[in-house]
Jmol script that loads the backbone (N, CA, C; Angstrom):
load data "model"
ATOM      1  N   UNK A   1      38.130 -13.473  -7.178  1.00  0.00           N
ATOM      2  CA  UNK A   1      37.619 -14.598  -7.948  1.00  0.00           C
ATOM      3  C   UNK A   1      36.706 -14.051  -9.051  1.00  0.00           C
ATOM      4  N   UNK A   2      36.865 -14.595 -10.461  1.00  0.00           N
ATOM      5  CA  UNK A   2      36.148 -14.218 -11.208  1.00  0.00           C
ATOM      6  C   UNK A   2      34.651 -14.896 -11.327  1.00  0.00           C
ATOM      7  N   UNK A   3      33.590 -13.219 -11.533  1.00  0.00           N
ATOM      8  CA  UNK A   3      32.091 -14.060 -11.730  1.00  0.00           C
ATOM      9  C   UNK A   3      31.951 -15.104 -12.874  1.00  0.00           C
ATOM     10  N   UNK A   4      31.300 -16.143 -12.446  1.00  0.00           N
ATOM     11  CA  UNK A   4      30.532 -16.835 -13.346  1.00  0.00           C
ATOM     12  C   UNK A   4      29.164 -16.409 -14.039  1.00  0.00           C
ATOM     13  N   UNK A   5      29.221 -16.247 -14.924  1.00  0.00           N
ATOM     14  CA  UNK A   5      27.803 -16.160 -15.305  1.00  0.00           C
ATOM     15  C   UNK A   5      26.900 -16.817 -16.528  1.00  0.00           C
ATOM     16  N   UNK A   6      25.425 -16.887 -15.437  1.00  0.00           N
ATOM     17  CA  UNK A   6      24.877 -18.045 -16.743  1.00  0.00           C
ATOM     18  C   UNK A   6      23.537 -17.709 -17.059  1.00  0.00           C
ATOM     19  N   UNK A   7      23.234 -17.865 -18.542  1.00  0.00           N
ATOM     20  CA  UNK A   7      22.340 -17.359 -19.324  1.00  0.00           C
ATOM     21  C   UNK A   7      21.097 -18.605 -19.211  1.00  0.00           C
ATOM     22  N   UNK A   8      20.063 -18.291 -20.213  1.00  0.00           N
ATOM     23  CA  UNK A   8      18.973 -19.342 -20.339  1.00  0.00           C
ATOM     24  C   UNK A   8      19.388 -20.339 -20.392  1.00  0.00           C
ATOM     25  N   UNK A   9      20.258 -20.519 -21.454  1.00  0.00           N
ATOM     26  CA  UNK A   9      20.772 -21.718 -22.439  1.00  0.00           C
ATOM     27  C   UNK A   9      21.121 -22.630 -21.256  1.00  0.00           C
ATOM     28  N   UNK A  10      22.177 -21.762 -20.446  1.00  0.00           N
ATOM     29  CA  UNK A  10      22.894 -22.321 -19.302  1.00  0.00           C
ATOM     30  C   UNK A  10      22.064 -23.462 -18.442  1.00  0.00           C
ATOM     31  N   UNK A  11      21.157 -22.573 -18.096  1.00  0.00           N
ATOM     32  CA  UNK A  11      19.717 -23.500 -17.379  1.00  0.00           C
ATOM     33  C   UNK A  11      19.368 -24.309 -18.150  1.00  0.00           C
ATOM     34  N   UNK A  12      18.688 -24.404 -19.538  1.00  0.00           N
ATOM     35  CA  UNK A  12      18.331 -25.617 -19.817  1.00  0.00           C
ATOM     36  C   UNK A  12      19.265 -26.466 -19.876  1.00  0.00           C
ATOM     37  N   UNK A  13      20.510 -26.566 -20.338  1.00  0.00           N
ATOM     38  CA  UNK A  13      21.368 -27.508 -20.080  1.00  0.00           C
ATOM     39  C   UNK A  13      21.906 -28.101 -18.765  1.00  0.00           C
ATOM     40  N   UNK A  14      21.334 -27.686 -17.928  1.00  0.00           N
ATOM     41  CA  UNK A  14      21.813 -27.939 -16.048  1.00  0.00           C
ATOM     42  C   UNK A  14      20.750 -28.991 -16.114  1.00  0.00           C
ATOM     43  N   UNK A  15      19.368 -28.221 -16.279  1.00  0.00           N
ATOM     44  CA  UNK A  15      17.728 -29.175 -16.326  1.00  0.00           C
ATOM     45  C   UNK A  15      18.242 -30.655 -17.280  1.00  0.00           C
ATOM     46  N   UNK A  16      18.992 -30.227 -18.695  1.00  0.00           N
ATOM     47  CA  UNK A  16      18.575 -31.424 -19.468  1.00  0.00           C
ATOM     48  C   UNK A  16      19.536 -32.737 -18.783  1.00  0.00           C
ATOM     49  N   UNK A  17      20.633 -32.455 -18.255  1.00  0.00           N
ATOM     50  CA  UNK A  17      21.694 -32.849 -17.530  1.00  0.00           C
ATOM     51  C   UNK A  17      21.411 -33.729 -16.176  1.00  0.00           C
ATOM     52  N   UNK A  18      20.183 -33.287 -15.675  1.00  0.00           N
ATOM     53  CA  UNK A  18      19.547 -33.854 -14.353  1.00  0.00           C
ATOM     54  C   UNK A  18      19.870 -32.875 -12.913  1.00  0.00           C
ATOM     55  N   UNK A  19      20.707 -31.687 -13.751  1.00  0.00           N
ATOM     56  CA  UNK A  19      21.097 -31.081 -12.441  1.00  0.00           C
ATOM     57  C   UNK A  19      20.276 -29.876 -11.976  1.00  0.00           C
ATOM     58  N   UNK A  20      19.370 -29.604 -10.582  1.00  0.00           N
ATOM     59  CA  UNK A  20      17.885 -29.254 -10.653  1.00  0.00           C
ATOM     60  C   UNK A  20      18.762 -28.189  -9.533  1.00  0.00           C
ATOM     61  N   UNK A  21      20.032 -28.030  -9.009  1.00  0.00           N
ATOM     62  CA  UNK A  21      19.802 -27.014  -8.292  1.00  0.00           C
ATOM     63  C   UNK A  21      21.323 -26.366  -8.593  1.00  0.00           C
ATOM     64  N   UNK A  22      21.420 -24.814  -7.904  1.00  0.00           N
ATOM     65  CA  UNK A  22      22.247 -24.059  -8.380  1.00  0.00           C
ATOM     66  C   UNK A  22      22.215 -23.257  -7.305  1.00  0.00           C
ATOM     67  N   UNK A  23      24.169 -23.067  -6.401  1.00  0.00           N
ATOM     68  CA  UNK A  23      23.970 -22.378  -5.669  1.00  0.00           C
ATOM     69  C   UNK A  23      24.813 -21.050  -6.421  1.00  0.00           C
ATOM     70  N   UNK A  24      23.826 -19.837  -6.038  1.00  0.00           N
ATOM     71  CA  UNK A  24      24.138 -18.601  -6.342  1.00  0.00           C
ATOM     72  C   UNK A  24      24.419 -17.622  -5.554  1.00  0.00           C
ATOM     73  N   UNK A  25      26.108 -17.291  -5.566  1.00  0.00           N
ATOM     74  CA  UNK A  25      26.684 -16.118  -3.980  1.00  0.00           C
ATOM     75  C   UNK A  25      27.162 -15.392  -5.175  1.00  0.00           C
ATOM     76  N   UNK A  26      27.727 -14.266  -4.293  1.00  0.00           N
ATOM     77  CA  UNK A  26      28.725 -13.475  -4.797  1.00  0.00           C
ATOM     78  C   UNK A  26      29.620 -13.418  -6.260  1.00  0.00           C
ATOM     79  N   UNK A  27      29.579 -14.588  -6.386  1.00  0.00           N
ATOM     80  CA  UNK A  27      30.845 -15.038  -7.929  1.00  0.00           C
ATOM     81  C   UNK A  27      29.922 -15.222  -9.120  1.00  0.00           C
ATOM     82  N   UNK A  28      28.076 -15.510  -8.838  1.00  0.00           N
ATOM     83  CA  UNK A  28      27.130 -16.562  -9.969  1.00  0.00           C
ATOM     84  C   UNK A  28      26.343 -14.788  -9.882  1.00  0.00           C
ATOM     85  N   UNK A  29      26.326 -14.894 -11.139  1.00  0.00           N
ATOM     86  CA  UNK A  29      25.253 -13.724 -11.952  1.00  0.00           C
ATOM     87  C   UNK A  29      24.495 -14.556 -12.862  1.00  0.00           C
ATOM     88  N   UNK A  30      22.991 -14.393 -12.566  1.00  0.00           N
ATOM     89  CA  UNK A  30      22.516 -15.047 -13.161  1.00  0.00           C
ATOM     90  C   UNK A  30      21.700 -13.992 -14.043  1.00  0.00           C
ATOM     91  N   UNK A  31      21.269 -14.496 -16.046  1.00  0.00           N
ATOM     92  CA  UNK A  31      20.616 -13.362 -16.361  1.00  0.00           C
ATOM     93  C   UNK A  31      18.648 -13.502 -16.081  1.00  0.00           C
ATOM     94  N   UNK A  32      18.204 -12.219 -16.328  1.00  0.00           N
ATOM     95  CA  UNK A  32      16.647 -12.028 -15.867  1.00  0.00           C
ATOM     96  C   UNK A  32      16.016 -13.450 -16.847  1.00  0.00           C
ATOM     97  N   UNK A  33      16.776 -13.803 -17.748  1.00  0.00           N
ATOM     98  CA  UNK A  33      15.742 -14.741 -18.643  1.00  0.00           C
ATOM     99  C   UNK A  33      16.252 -16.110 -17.563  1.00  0.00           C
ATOM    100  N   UNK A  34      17.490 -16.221 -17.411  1.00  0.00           N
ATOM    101  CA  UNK A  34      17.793 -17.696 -16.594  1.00  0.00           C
ATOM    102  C   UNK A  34      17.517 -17.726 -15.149  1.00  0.00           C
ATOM    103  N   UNK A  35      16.860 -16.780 -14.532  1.00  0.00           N
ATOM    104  CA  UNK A  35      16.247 -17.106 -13.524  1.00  0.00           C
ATOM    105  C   UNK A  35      14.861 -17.041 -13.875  1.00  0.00           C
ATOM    106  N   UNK A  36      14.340 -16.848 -15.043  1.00  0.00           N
ATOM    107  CA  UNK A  36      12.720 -17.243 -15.076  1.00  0.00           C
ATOM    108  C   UNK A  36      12.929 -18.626 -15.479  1.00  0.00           C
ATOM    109  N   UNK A  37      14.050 -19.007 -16.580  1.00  0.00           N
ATOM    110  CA  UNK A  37      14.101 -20.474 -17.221  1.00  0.00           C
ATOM    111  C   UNK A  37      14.165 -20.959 -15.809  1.00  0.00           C
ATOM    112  N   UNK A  38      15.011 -20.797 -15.243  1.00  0.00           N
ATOM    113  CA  UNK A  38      15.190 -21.905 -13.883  1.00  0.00           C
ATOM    114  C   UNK A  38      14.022 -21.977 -13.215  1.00  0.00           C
ATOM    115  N   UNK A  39      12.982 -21.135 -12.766  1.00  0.00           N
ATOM    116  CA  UNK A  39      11.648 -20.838 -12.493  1.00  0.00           C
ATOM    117  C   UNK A  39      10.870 -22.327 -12.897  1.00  0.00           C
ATOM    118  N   UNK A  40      10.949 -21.952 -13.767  1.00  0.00           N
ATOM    119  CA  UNK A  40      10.140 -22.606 -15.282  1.00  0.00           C
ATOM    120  C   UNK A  40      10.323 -23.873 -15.407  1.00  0.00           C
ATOM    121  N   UNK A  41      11.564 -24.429 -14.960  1.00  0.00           N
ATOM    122  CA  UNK A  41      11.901 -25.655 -15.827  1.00  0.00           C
ATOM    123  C   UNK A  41      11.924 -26.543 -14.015  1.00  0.00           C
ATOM    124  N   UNK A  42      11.832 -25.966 -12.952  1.00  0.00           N
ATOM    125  CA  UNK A  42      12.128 -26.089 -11.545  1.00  0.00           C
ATOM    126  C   UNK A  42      13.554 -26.285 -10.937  1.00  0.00           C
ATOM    127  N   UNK A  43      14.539 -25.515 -11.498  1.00  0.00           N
ATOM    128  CA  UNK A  43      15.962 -25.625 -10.757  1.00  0.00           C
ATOM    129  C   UNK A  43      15.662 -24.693  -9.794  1.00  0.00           C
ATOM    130  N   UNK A  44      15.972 -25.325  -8.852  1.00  0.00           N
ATOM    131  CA  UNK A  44      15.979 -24.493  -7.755  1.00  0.00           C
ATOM    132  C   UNK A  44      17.364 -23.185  -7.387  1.00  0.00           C
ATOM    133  N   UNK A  45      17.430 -22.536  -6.433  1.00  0.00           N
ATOM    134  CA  UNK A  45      18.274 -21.269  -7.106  1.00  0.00           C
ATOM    135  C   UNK A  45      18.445 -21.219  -5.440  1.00  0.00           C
ATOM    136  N   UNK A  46      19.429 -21.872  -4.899  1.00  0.00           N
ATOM    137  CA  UNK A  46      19.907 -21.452  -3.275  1.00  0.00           C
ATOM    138  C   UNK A  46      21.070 -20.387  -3.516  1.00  0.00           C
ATOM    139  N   UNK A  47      19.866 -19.357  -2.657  1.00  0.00           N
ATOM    140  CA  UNK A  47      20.822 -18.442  -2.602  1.00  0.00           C
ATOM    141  C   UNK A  47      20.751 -17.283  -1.223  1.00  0.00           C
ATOM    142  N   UNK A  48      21.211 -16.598  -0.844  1.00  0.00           N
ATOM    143  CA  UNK A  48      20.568 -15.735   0.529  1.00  0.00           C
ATOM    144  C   UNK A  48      19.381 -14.910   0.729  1.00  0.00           C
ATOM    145  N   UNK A  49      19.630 -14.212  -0.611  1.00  0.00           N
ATOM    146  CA  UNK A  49      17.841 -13.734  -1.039  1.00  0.00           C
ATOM    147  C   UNK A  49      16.971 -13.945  -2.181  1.00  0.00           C
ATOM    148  N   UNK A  50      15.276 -14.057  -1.962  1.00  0.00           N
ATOM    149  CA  UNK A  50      15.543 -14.730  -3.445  1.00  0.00           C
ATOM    150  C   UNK A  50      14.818 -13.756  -4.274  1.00  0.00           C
ATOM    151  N   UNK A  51      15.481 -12.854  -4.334  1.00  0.00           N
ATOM    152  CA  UNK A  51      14.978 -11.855  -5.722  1.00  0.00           C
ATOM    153  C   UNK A  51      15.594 -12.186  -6.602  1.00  0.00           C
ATOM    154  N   UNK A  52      14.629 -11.563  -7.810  1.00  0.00           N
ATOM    155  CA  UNK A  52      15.657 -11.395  -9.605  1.00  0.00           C
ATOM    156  C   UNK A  52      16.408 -10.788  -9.320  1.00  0.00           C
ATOM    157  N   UNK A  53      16.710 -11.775 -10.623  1.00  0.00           N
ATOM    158  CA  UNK A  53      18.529 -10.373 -10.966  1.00  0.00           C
ATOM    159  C   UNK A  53      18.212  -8.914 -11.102  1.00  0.00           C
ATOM    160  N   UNK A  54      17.107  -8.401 -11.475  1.00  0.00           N
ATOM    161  CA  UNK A  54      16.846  -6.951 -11.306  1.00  0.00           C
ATOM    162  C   UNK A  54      16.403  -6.126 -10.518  1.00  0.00           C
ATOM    163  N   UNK A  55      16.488  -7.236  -8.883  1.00  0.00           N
ATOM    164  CA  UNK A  55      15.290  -6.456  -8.035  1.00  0.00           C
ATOM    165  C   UNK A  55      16.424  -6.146  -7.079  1.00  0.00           C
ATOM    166  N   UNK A  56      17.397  -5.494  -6.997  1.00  0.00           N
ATOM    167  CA  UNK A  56      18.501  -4.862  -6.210  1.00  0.00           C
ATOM    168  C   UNK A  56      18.045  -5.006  -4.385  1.00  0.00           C
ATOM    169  N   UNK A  57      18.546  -5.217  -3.782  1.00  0.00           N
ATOM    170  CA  UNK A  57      18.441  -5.394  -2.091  1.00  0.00           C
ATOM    171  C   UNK A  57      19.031  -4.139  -1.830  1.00  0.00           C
ATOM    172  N   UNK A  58      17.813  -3.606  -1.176  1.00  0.00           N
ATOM    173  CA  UNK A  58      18.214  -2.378  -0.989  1.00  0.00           C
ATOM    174  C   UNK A  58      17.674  -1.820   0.483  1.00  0.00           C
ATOM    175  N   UNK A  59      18.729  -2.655   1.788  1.00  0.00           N
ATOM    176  CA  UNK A  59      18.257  -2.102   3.290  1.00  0.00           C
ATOM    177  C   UNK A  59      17.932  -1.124   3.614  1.00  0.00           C
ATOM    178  N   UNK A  60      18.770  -0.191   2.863  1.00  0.00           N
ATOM    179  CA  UNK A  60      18.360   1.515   3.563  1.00  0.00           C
ATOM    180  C   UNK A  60      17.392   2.125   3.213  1.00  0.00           C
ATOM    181  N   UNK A  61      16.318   1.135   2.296  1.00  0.00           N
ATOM    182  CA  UNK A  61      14.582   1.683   2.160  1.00  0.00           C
ATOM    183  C   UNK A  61      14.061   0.807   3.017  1.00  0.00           C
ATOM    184  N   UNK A  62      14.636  -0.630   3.654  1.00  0.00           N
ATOM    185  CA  UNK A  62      13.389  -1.246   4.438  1.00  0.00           C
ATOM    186  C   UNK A  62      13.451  -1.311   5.591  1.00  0.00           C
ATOM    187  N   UNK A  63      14.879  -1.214   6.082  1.00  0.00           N
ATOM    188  CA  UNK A  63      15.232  -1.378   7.164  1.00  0.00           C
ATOM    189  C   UNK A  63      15.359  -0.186   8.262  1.00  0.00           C
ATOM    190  N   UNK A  64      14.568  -0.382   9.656  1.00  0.00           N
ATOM    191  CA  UNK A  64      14.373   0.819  10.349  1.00  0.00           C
ATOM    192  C   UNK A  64      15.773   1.714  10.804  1.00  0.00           C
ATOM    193  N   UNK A  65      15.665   2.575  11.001  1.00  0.00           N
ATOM    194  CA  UNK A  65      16.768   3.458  11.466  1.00  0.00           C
ATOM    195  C   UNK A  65      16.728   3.662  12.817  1.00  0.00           C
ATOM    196  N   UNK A  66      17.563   3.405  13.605  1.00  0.00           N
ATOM    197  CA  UNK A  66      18.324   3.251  15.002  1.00  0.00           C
ATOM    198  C   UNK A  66      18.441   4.562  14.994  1.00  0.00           C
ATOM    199  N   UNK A  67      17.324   5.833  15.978  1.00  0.00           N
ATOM    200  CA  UNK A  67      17.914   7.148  16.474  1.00  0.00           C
ATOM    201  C   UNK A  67      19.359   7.452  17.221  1.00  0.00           C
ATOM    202  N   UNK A  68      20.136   8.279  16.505  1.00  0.00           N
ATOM    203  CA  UNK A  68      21.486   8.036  17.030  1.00  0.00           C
ATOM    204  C   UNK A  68      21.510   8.655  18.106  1.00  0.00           C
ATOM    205  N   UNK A  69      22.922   8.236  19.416  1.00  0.00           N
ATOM    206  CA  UNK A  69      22.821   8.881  20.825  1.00  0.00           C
ATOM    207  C   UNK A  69      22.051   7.856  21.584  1.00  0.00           C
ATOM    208  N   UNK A  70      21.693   7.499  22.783  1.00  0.00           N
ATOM    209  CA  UNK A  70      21.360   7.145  23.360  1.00  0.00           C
ATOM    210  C   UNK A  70      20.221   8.049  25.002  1.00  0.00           C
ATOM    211  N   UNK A  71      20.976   8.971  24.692  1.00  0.00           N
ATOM    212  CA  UNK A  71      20.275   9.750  25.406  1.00  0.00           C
ATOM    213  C   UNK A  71      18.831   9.556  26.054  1.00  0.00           C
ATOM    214  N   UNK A  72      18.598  10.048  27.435  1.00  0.00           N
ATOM    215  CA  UNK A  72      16.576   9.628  27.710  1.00  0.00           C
ATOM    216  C   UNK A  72      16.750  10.942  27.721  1.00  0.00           C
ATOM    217  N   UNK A  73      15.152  10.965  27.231  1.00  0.00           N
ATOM    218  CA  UNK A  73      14.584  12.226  26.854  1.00  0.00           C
ATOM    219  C   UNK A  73      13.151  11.885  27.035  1.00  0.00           C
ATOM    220  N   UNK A  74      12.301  12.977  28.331  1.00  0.00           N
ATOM    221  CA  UNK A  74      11.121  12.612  28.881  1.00  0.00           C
ATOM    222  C   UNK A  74       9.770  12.635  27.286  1.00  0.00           C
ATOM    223  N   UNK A  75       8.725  12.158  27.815  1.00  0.00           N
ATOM    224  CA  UNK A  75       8.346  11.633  27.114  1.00  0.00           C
ATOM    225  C   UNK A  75       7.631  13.217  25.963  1.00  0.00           C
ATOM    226  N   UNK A  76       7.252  13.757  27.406  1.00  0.00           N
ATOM    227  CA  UNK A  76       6.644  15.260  27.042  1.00  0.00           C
ATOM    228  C   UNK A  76       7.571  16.060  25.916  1.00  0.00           C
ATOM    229  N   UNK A  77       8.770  15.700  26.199  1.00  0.00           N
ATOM    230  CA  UNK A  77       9.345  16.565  25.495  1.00  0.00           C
ATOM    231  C   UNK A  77       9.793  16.341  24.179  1.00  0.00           C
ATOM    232  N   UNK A  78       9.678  14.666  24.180  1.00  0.00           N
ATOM    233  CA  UNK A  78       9.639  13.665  22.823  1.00  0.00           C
ATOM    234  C   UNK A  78       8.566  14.495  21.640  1.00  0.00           C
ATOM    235  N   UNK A  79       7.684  14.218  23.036  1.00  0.00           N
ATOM    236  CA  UNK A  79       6.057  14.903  21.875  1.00  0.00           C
ATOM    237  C   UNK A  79       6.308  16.047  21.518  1.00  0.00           C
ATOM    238  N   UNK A  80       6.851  17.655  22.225  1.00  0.00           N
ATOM    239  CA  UNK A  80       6.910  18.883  21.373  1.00  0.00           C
ATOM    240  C   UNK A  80       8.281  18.573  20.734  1.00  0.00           C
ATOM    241  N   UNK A  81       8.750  18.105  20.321  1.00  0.00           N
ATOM    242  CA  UNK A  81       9.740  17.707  19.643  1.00  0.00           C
ATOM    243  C   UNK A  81       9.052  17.439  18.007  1.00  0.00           C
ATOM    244  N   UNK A  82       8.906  16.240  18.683  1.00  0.00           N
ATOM    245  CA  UNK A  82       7.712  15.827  17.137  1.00  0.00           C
ATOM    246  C   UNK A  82       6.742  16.571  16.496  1.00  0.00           C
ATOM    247  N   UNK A  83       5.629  16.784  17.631  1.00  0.00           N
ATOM    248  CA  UNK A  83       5.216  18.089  16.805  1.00  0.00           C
ATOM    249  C   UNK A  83       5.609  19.472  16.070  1.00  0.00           C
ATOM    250  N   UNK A  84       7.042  19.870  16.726  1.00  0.00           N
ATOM    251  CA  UNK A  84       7.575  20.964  15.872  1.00  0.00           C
ATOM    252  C   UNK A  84       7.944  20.253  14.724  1.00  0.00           C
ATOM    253  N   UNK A  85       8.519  18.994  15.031  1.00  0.00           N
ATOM    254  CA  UNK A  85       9.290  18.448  13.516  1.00  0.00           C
ATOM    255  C   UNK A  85       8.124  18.632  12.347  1.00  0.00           C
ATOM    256  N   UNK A  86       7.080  17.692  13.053  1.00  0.00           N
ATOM    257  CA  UNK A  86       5.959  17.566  12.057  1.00  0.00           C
ATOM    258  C   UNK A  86       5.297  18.901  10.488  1.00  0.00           C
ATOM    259  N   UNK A  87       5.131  19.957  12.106  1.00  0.00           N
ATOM    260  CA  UNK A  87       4.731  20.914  11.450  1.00  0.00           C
ATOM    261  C   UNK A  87       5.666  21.627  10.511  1.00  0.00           C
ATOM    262  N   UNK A  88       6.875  21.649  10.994  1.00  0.00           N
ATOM    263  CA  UNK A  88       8.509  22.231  10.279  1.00  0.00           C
ATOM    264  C   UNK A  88       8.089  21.573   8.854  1.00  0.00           C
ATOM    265  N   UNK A  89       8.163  19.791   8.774  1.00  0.00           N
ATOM    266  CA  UNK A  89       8.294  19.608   7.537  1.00  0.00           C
ATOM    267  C   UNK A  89       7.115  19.635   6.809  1.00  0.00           C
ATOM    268  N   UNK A  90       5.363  19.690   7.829  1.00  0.00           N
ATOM    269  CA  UNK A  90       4.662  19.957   6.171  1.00  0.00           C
ATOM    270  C   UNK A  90       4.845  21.724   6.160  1.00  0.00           C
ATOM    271  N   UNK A  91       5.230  22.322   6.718  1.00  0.00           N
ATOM    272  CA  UNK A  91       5.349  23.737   6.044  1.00  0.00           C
ATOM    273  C   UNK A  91       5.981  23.620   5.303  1.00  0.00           C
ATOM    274  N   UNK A  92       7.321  23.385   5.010  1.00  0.00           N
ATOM    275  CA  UNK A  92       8.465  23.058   3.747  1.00  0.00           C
ATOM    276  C   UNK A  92       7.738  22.589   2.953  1.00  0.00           C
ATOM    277  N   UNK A  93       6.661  21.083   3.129  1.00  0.00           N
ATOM    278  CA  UNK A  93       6.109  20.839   1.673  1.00  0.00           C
ATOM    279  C   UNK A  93       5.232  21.425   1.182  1.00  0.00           C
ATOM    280  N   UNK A  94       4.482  22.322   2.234  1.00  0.00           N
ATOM    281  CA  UNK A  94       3.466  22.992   1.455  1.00  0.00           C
ATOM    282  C   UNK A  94       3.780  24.065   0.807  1.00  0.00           C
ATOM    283  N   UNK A  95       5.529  24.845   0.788  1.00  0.00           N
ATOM    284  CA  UNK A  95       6.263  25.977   0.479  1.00  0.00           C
ATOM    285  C   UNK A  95       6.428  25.554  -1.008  1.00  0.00           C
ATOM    286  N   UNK A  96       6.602  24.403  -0.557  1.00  0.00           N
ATOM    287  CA  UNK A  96       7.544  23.178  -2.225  1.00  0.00           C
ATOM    288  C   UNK A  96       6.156  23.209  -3.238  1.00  0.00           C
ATOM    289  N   UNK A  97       5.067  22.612  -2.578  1.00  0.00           N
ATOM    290  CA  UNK A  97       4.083  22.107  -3.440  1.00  0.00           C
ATOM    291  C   UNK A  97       2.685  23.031  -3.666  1.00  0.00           C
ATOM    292  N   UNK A  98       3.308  23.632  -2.430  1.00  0.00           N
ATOM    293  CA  UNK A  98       1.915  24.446  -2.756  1.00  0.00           C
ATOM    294  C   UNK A  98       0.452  23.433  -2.138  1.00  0.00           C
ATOM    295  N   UNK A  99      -0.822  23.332  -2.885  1.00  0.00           N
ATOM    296  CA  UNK A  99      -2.039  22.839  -2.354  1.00  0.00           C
ATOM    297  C   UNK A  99      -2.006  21.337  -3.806  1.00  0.00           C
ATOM    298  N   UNK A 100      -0.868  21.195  -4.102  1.00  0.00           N
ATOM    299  CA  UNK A 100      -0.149  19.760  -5.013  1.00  0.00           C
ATOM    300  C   UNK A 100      -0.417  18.774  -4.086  1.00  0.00           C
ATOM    301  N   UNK A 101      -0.328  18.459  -2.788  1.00  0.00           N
ATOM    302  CA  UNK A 101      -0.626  17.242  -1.894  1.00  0.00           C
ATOM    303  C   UNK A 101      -1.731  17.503  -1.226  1.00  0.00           C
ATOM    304  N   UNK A 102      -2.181  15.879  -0.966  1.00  0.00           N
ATOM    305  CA  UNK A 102      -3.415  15.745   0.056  1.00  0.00           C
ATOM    306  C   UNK A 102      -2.969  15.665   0.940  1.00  0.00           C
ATOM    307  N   UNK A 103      -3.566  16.107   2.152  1.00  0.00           N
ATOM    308  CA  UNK A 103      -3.121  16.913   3.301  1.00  0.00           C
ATOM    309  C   UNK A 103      -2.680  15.563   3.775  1.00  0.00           C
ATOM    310  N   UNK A 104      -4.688  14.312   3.699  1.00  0.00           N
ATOM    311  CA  UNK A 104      -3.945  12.923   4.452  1.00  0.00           C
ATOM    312  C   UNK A 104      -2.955  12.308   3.878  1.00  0.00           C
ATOM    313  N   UNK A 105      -2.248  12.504   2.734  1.00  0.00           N
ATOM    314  CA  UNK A 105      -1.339  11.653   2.333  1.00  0.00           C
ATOM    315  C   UNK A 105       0.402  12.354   2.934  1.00  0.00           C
ATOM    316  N   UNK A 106      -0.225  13.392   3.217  1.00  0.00           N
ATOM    317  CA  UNK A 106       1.179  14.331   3.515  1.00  0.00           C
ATOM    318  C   UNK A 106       1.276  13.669   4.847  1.00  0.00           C
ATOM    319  N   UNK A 107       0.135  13.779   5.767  1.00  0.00           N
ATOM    320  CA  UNK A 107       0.409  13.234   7.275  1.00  0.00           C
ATOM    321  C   UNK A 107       0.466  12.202   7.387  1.00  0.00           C
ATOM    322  N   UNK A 108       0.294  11.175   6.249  1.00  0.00           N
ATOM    323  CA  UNK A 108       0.953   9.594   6.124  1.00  0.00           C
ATOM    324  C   UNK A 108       1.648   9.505   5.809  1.00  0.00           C
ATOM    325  N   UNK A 109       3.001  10.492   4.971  1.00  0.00           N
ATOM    326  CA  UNK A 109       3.907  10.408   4.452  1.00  0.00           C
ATOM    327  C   UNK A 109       5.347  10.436   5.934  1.00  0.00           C
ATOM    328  N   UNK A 110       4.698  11.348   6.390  1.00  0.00           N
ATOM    329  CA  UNK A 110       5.733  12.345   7.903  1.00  0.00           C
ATOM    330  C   UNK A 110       5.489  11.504   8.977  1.00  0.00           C
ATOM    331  N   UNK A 111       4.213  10.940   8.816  1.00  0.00           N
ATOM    332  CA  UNK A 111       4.170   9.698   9.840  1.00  0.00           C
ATOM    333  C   UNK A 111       4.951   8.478  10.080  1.00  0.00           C
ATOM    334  N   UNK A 112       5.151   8.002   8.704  1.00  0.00           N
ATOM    335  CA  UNK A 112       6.008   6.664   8.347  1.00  0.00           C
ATOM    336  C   UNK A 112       7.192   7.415   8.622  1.00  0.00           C
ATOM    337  N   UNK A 113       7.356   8.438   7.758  1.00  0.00           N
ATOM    338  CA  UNK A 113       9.008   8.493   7.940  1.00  0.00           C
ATOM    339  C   UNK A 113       9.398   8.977   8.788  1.00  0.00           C
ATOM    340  N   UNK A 114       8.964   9.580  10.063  1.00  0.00           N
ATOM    341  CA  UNK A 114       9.340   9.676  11.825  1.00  0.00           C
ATOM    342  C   UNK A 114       9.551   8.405  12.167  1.00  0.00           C
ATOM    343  N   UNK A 115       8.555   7.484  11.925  1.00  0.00           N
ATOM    344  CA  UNK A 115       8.270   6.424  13.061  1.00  0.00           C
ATOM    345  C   UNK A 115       9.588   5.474  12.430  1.00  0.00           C
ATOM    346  N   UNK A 116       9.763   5.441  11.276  1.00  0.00           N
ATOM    347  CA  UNK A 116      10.935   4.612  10.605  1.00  0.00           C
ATOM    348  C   UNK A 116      12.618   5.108  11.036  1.00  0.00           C
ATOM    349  N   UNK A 117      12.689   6.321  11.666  1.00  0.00           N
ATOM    350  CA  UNK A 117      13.607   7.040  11.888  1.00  0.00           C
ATOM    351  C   UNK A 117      13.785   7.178  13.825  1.00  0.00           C
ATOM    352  N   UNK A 118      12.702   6.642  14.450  1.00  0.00           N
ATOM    353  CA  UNK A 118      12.654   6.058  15.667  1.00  0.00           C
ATOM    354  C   UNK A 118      11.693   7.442  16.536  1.00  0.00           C
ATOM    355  N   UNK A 119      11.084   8.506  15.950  1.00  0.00           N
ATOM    356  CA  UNK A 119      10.416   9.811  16.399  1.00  0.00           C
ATOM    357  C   UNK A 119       8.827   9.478  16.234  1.00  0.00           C
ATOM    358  N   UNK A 120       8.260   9.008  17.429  1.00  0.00           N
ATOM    359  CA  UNK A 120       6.540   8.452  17.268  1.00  0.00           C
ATOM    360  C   UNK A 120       6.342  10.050  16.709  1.00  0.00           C
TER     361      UNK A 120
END
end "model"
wireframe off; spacefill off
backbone 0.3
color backbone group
């Protein structure tokens, strides 16, 4: 099916028309100015998510990561696990960067991205 797509103009003429809402899937591209006009003028914009047209949905930065395998693995051994990981990767960054990072921002960096990857 071919996209539809609709500009400012588009919106004010929906608004001047009486028509206040607009559903937007897969087929409706709407541009960055006609979803502020629609904003603006109050057409409402049903749609599944409600970002701009420029703000891309992008799961594989927000959404946590499921450690693959299923495997149990005691808890002790979770921890020297992690701690080798830990230390493994700030040595690499400190190889990369040198004394370029703050140490706490490095161990907030390795922190999030273990715990997001399912490794306390």
């Amino acid at each position: 099916m071919p996209k539809q797509f609709y500009t400012e103009r588009d919106i004010e003429d929906m608004a001047a028309h009486g028509q206040y809402s607009l559903t937007v899937g897969e087929d409706v591209v709407l541009t960055e100015l006609a979803f502020e006009k629609a904003e603006r003028l109050g057409v409402k914009l049903v749609q599944p998510h409600q970002t701009p047209p420029a703000a891309p949905i992008r799961p594989y930065l927000s959404d946590p990561v499921k450690p693959a395998g299923s495997a149990q693995i005691s808890s002790s051994t979770l921890s020297a696990r992690s701690s080798d990981l830990r230390e493994r990767i700030r040595s690499a960054v400190k190889e990369k960067l040198g004394n370029q990072i703050d140490p706490n921002l490095l161990e907030t960096i390795i922190t999030r991205v273990l715990n997001n990857v399912g490794i306390e």
